[in-house]
C-alpha positions in Angstrom: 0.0 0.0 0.0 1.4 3.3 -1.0 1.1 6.7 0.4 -2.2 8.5 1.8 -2.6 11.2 -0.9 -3.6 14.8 0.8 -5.9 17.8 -1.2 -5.1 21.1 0.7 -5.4 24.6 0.4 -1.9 25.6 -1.0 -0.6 28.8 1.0 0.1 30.6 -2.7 -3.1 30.0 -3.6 -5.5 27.3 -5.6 -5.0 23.8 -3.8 -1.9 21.5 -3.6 -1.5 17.7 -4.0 0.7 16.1 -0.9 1.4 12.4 0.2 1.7 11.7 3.4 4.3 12.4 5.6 5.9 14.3 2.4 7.0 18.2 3.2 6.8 19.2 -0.2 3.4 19.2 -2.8 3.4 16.8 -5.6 2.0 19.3 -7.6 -0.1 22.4 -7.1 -3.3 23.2 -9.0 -5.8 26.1 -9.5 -8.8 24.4 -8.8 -9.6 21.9 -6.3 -11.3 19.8 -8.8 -8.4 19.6 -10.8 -6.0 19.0 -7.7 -9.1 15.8 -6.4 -8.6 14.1 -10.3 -4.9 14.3 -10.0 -4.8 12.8 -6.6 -7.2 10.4 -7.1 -5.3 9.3 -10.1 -2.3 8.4 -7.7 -4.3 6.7 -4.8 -6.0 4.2 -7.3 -2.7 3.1 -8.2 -0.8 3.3 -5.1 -4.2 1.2 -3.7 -3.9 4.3 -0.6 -6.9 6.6 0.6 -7.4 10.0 -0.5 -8.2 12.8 1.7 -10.2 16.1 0.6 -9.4 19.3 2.8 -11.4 22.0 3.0 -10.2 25.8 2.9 -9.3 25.9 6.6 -7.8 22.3 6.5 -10.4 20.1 7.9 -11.0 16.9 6.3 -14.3 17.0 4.4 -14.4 13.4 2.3 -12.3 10.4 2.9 -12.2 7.5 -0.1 -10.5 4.7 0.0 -8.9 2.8 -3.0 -7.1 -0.1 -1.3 -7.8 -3.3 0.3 -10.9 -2.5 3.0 -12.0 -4.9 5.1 -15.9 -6.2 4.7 -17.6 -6.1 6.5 -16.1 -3.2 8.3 -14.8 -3.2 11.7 -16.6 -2.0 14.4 
């Protein structure tokens, strides 16, 4: 399994692409629906989960593209 893939805000403006842990973006977009496409490109193959940020950094959508257990945990 490969690395979470973050959408955030990016602090020059439109939104930024990051994997987890990472300290620089993968790539910085000027939408977020551009910046979502791109990163969920990555998580499909990298079978990781994708997480959407709002504009004050909150998570707002979680998806999953890699092995989840059914039925859930829990």
């Amino acid at each position: 399994m490969g690395k979470n893939q973050h959408v955030t805000p990016h602090s020059g403006g439109g939104f930024q692409v990051k994997g987890a842990g990472n300290s620089r973006a993968t790539k910085v977009f000027n939408t977020q629906r551009e910046a979502i496409s791109f990163a969920r490109d990555i998580a499909k193959n990298q079978q990781s989960e994708l997480f959407i940020h709002n504009r004050t950094g909150q998570i707002r959508e979680r998806n999953s593209y890699g092995n989840d257990p059914y039925p859930p945990r829990g």
